[in-house]
N, CA, C and O atoms as CSV, one atom per row, in Angstrom:
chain,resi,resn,atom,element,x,y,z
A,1,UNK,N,N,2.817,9.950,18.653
A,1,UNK,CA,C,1.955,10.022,17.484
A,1,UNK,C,C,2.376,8.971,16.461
A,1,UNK,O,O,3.549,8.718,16.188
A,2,UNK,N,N,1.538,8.510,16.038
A,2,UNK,CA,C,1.719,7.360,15.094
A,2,UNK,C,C,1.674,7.752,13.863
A,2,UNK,O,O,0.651,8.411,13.677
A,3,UNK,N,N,2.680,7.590,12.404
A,3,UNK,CA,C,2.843,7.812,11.569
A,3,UNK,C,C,3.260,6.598,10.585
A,3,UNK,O,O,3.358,5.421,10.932
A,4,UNK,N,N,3.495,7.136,9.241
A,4,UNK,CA,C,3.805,5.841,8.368
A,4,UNK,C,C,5.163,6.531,7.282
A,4,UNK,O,O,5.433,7.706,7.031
A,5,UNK,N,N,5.877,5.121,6.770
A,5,UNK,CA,C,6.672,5.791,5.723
A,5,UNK,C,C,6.176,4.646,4.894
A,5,UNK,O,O,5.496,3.643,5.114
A,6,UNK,N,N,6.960,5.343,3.534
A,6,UNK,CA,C,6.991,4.621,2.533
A,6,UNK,C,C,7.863,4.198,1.729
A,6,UNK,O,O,8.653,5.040,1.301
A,7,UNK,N,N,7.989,2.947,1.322
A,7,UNK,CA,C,9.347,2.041,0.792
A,7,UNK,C,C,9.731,3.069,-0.909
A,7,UNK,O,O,9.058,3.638,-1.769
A,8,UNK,N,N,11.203,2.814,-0.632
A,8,UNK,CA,C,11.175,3.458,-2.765
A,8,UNK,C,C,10.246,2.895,-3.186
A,8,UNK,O,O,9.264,3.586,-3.455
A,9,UNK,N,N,10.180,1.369,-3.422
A,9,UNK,CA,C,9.553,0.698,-4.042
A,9,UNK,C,C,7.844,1.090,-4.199
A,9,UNK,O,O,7.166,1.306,-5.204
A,10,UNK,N,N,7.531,1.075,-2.878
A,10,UNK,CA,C,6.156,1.835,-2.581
A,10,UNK,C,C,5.538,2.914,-3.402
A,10,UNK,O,O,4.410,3.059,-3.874
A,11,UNK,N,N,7.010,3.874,-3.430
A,11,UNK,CA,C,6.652,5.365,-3.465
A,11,UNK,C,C,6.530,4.740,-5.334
A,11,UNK,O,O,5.418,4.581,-5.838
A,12,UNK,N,N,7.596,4.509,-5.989
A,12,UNK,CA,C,7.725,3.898,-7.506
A,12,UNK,C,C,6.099,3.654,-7.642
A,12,UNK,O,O,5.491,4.478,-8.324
A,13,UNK,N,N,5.138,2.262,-6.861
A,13,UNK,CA,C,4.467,1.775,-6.685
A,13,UNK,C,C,3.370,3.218,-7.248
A,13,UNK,O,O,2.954,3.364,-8.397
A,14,UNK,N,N,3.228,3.700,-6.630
A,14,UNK,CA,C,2.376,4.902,-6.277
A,14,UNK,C,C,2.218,5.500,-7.457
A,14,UNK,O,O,1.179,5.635,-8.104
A,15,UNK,N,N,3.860,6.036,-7.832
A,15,UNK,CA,C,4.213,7.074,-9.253
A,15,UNK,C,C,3.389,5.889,-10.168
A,15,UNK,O,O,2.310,6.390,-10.484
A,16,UNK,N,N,3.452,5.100,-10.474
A,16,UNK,CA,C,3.151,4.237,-11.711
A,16,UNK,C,C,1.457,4.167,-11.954
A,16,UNK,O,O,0.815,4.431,-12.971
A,17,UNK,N,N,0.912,3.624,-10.378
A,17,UNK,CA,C,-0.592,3.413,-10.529
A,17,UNK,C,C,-0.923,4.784,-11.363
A,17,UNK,O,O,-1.260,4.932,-12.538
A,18,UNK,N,N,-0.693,5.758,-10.281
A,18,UNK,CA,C,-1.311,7.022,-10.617
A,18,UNK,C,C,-1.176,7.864,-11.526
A,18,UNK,O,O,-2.014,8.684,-11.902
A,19,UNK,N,N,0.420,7.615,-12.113
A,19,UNK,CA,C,0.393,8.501,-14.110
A,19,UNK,C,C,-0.283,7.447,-14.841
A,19,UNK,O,O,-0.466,7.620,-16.046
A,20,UNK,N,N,-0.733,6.234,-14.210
A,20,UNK,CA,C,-1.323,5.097,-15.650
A,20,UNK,C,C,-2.770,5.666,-15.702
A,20,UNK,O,O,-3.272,5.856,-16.810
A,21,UNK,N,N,-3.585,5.997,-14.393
A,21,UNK,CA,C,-4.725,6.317,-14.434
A,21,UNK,C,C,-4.936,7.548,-14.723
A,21,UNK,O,O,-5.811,7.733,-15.569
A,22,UNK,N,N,-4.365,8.556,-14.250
A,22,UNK,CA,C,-4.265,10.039,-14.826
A,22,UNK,C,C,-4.736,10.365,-16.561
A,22,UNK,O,O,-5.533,11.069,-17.181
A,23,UNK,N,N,-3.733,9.413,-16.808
A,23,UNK,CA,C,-3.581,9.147,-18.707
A,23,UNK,C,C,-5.345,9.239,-19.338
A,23,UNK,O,O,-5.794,9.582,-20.432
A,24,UNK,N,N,-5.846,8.875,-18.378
A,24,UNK,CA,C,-7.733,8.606,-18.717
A,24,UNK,C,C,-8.557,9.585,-17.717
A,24,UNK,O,O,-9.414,10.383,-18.097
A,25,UNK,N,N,-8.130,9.378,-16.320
A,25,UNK,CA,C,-9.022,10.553,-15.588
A,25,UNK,C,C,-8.089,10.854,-14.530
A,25,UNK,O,O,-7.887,10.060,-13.612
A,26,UNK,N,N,-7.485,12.025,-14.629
A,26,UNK,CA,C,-6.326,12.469,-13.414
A,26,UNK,C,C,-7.485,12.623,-12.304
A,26,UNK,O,O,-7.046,12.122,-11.269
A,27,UNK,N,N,-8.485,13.001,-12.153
A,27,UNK,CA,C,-9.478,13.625,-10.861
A,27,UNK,C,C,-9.462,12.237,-10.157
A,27,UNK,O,O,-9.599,12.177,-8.935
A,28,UNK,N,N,-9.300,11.153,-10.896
A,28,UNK,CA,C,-9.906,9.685,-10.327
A,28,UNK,C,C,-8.415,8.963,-9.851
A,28,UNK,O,O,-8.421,7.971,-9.121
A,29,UNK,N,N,-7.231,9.538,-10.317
A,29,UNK,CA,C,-6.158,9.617,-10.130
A,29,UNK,C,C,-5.481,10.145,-8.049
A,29,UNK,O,O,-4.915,9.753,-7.029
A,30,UNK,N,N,-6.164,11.251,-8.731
A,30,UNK,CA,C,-5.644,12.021,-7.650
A,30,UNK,C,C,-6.610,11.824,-6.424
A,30,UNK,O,O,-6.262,12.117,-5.280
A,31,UNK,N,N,-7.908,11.282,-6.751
A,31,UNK,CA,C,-8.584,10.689,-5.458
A,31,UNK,C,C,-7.952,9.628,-4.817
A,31,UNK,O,O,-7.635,9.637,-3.627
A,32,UNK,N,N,-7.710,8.439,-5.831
A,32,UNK,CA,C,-6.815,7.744,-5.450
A,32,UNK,C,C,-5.566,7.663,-4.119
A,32,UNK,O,O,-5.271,7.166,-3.032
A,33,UNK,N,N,-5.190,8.518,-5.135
A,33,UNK,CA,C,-3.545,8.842,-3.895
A,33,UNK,C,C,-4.273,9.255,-2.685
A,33,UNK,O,O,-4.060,8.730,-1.592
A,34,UNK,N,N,-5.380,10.466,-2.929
A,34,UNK,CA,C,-5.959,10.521,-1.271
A,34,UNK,C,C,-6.337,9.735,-0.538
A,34,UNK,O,O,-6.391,9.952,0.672
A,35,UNK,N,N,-6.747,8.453,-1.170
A,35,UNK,CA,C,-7.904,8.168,-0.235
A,35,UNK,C,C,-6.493,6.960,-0.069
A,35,UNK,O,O,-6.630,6.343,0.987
A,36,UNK,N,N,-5.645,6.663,-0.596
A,36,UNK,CA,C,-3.945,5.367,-0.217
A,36,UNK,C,C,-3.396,6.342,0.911
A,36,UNK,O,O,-2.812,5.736,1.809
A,37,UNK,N,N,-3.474,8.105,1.099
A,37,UNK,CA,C,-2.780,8.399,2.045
A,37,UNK,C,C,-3.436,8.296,3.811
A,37,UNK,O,O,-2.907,8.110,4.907
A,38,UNK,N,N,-5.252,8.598,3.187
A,38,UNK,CA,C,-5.704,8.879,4.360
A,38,UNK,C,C,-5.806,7.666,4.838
A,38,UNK,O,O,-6.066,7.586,6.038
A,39,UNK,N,N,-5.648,6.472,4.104
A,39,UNK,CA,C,-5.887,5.034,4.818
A,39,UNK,C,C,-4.563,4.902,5.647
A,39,UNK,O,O,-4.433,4.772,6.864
A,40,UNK,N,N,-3.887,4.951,4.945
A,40,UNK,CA,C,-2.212,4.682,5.152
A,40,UNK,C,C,-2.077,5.765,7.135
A,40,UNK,O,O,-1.276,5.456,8.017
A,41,UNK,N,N,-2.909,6.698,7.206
A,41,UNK,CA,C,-2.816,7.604,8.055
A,41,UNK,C,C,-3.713,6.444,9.297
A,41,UNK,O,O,-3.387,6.270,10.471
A,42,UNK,N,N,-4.773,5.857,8.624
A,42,UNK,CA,C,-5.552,4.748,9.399
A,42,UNK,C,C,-5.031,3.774,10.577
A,42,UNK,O,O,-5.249,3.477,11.752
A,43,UNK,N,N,-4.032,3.417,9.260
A,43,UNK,CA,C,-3.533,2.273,9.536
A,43,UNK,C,C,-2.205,2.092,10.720
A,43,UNK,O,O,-1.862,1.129,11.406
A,44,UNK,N,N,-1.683,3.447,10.594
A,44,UNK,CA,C,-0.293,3.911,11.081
A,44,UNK,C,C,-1.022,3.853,12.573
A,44,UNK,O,O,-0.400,3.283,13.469
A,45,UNK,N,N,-2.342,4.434,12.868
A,45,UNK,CA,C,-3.144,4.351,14.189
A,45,UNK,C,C,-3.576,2.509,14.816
A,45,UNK,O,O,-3.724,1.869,15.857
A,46,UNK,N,N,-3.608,2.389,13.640
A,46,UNK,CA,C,-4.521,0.823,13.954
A,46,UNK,C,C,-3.751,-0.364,12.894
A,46,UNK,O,O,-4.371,-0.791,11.920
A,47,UNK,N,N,-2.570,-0.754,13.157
A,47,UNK,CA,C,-1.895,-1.318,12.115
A,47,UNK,C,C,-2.396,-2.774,12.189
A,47,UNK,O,O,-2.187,-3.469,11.195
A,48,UNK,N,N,-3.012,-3.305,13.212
A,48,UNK,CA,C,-3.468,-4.555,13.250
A,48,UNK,C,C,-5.363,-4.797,12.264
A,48,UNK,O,O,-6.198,-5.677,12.061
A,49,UNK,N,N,-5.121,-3.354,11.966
A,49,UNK,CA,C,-6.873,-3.837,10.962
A,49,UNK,C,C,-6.721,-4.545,9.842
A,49,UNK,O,O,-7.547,-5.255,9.268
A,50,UNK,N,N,-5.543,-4.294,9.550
A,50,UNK,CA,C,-5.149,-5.148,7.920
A,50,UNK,C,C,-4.886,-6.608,8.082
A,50,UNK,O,O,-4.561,-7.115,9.156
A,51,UNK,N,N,-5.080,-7.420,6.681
A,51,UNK,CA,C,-5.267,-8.743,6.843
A,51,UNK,C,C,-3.660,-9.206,6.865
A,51,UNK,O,O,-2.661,-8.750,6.310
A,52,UNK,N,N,-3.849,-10.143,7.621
A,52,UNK,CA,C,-2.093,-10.948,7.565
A,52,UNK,C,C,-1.447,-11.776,5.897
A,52,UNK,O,O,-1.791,-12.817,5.336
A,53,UNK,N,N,-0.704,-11.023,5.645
A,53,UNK,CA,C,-0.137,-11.838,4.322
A,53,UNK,C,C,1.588,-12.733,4.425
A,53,UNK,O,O,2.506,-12.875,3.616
A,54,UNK,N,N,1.334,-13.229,6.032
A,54,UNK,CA,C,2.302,-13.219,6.456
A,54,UNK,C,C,3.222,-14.860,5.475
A,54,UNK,O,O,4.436,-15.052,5.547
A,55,UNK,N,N,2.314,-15.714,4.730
A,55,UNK,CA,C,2.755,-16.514,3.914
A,55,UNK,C,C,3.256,-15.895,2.984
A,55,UNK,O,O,3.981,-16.664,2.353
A,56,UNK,N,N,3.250,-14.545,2.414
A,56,UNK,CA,C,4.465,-13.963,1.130
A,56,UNK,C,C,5.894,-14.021,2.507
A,56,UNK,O,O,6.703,-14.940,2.637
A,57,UNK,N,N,5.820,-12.895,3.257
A,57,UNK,CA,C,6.863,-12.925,4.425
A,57,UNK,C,C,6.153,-12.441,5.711
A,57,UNK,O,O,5.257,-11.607,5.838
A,58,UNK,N,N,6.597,-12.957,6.340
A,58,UNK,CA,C,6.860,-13.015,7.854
A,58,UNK,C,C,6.119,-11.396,8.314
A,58,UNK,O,O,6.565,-10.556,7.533
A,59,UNK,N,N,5.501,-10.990,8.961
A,59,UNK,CA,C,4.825,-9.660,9.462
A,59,UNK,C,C,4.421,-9.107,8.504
A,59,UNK,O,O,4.371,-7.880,8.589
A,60,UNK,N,N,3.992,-9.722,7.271
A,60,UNK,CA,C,3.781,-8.703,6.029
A,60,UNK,C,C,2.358,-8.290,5.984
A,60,UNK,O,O,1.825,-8.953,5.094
A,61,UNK,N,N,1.256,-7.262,6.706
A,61,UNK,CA,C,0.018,-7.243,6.185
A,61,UNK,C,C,-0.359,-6.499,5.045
A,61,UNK,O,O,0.418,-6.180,4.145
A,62,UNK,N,N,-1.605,-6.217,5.098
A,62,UNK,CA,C,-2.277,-5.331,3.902
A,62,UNK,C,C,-3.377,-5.325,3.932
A,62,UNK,O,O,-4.008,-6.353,4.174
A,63,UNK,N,N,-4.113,-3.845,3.629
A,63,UNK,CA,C,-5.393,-3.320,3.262
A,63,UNK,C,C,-5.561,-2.835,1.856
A,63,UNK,O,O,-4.958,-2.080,1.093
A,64,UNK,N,N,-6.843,-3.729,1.829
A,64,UNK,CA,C,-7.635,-2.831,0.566
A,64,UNK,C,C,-7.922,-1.789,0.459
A,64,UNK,O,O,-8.770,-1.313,1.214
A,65,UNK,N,N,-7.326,-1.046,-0.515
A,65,UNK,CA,C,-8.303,0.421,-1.409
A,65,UNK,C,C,-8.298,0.253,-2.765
A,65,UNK,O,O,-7.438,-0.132,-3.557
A,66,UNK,N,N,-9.884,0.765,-2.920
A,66,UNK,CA,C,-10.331,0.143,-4.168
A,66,UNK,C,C,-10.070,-1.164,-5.110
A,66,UNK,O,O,-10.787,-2.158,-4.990
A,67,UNK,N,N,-9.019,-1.106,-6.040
A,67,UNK,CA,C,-8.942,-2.457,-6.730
A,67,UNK,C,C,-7.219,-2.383,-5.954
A,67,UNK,O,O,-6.496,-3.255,-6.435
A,68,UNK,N,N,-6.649,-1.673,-5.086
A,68,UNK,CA,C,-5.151,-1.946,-4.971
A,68,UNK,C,C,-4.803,-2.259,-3.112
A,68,UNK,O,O,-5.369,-1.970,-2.058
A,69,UNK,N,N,-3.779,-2.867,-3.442
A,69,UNK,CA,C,-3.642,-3.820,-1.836
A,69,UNK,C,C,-2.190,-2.844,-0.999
A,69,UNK,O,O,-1.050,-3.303,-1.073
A,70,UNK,N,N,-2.450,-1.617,-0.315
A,70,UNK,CA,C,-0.978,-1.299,0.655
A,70,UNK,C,C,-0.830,-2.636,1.647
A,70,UNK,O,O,-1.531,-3.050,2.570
A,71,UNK,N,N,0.231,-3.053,1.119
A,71,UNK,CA,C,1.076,-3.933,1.944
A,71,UNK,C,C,1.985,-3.200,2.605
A,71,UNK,O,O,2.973,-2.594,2.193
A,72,UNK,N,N,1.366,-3.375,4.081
A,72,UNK,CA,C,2.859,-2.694,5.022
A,72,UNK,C,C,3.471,-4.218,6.317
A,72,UNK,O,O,3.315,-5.438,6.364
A,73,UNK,N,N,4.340,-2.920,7.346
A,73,UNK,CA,C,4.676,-3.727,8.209
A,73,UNK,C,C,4.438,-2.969,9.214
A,73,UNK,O,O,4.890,-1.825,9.153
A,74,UNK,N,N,3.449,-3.493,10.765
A,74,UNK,CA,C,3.799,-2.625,11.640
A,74,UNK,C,C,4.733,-2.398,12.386
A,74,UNK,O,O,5.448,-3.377,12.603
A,75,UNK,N,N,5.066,-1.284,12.969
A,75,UNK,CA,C,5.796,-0.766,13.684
A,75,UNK,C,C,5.681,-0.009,15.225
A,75,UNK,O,O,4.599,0.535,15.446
A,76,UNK,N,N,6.351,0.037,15.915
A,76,UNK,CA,C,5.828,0.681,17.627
A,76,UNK,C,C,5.376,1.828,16.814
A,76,UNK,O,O,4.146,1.791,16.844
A,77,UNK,N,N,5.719,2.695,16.196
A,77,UNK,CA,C,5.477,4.221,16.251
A,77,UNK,C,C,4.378,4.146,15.217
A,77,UNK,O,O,3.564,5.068,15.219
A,78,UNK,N,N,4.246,3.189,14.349
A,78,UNK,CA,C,3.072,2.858,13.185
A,78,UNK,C,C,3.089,2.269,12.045
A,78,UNK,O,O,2.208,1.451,12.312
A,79,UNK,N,N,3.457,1.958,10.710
A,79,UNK,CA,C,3.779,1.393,9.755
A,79,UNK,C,C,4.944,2.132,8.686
A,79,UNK,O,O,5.454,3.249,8.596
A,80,UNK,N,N,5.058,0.627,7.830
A,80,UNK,CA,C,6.334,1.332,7.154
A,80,UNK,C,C,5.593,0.501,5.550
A,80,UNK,O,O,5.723,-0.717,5.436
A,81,UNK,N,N,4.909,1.259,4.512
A,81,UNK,CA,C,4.678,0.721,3.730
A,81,UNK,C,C,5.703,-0.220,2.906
A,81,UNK,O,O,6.867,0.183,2.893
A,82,UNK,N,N,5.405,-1.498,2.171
A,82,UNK,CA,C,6.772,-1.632,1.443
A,82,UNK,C,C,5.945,-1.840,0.007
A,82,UNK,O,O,6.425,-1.151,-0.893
A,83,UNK,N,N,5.095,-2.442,-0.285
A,83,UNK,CA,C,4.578,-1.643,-1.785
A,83,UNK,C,C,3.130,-1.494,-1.861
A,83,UNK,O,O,2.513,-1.712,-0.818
A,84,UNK,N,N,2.472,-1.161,-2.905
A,84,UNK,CA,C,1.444,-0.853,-2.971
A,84,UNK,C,C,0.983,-1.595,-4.408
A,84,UNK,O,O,1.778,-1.489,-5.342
A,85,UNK,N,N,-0.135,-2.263,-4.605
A,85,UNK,CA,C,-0.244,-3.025,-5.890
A,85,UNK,C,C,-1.697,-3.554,-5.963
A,85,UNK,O,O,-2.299,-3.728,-4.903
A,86,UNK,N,N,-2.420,-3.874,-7.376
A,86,UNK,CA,C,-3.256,-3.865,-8.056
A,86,UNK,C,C,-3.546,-5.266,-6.996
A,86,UNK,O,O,-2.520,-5.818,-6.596
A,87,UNK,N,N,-4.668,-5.759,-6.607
A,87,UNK,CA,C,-5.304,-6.844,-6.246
A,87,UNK,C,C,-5.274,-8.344,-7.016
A,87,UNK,O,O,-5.011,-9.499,-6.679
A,88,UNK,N,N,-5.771,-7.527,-8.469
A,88,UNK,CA,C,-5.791,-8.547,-9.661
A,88,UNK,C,C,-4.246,-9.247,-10.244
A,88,UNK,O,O,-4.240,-10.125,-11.106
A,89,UNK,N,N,-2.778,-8.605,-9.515
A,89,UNK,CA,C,-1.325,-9.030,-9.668
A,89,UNK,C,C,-1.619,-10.456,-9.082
A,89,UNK,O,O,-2.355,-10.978,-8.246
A,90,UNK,N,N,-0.389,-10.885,-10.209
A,90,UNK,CA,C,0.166,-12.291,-8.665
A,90,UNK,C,C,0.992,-11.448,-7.774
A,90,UNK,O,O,1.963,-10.694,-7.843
A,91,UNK,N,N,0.191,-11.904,-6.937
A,91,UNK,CA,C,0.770,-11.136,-5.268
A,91,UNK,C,C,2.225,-11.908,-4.837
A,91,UNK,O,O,3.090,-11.242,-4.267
A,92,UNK,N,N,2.436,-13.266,-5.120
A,92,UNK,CA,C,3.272,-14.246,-4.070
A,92,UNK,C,C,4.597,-13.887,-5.058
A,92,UNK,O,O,5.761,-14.112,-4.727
A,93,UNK,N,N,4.158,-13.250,-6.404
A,93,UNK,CA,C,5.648,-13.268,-7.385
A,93,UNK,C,C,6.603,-11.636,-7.278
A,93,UNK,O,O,7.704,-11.232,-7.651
A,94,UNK,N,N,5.161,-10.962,-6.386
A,94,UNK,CA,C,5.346,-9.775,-6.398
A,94,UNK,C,C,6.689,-9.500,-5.390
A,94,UNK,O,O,7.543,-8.623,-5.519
A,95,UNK,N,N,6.617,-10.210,-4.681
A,95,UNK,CA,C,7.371,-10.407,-3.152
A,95,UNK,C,C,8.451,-11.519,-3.214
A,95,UNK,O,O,9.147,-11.736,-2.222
A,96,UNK,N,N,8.573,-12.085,-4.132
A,96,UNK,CA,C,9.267,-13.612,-4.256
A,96,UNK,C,C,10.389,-12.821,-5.599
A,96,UNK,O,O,11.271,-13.601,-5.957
A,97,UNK,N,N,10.409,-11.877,-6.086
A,97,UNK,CA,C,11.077,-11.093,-7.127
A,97,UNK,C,C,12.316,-10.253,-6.581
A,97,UNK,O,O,13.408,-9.920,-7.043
A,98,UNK,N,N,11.599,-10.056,-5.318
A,98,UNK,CA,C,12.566,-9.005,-4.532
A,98,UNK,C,C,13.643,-9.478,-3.574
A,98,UNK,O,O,14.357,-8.659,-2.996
């Protein structure tokens, strides 16, 4: 069975989007996180649907939900998120920081 984890950083990633949006509409909040887990559940099945971001690093992909990009890595058993972030970020500083 194919499954996914998620990086601290990720999980941090997650805590932050979702108390910033809560602050205005928790319902739109908490859809959110559902609809980052059930993809994330997607992806762990089909890790090759996401686009290659392999110019930040080396095996790095990622899928869109809504305005935010899960960047993972696949894995035999399924993915291992390493963060999760707004579309509209610089992406290359996001990864070049760490």
């Amino acid at each position: 069975m194919n499954n996914y984890s998620l990086s601290e950083a990720a999980i941090k990633d997650l805590d932050e989007i979702c108390e910033y949006i809560a602050r205005s509409n928790p319902k739109a909040a908490s859809k959110l996180f559902d609809d980052i887990r059930v993809k994330c559940k997607l992806l762990a099945s089909f890790p090759n649907m996401g686009k290659s971001y392999g110019r930040f690093i080396p095996n790095l992909r990622g899928f869109v939900v809504d305005d935010y990009i899960i960047f993972y890595y696949p894995r035999e058993d399924g993915i291992s998120v390493a963060r999760v972030a707004s579309g509209y970020r610089d992406l290359e500083s996001l990864f070049t920081d760490e």
